[in-house]
C-alpha positions, 0 to 999 in steps of 0.5 A, a space after each residue: 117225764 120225757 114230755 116234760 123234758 121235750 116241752 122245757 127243751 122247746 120253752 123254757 121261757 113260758 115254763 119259768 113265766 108258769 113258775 112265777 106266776 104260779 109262785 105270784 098266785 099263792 102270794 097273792 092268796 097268803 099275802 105273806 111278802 116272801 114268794 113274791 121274790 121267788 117270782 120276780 126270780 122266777 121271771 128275770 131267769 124266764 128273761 135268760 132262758 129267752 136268750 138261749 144262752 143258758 143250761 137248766 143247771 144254770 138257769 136252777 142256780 141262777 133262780 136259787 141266787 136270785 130268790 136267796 138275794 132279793 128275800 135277804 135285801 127286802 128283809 133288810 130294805 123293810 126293816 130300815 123302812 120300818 124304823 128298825 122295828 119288827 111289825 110293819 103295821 105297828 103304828 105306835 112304835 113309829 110314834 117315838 121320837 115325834 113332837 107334840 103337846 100336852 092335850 090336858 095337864 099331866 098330874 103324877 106323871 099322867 095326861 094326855 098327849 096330842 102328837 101326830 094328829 091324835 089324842 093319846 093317853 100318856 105317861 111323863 117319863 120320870 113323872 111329875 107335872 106338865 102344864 096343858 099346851 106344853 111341847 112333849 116328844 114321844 120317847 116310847 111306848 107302853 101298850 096304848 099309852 105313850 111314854 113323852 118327855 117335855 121338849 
């Protein structure tokens, strides 16, 4: 223990540098966003040990404030990037509220929609008919079928 002790009193910057980028490799392996934050912190208190000017306890809280801070901003910051919506790789959610048309003419309230650069198979929100050609925005979306309105 009294190595360790010695070699973080000698370098602390390489020792939080060691952190991240340990923490960076899992990330990278497992691919799930949240360690990557606990590395950038890991990094930015390496920058501080650099100055001298900090204590282990500092440096410990510093690194907890840091993780804490930018874990909760990125999960707010994705979150309004994504529209509001959970999954980032949901595509059909970013669908609502785009224009588009009516591919084929939609009868007893189904058709299909053509809307960003794609065909989709489509219910007309309160049913009825709607003539091919005809302008349609995307209101929701049931499964693999978009739910539209007319425009």
């Amino acid at each position: 223990m009294e190595m360790i002790a010695n070699l973080y009193a000698s370098q602390p910057f390489w020792i939080w540098m060691a952190i991240g980028a340990v923490l960076l490799a899992i990330e990278a392996g497992t691919g799930t966003g949240w360690l990557l934050w606990a590395a950038a912190s890991a990094g930015i208190v390496g920058l501080a040990a650099l100055t001298g000017m900090t204590s282990l306890p500092v440096e410990i809280a510093l690194f907890a404030g840091l993780t804490l801070a930018s874990t909760l901003t990125s999960k707010r910051l994705t979150r309004a990037l994504q529209g509001g919506h959970e999954d980032i790789n949901d595509q059909t959610q970013r669908m609502v509220g785009k224009i588009g048309h009516a591919a084929a003419p939609f009868v007893e309230g189904r058709g299909r929609a053509f809307v960003d650069g794609a065909e989709w198979l489509a219910d007309l929100d309160g049913g009825g008919e709607l003539a091919q050609g005809a302008r349609v925005v995307v209101t929701g979306v049931a499964g693999a079928r978009l739910l539209v309105k007319g425009a």
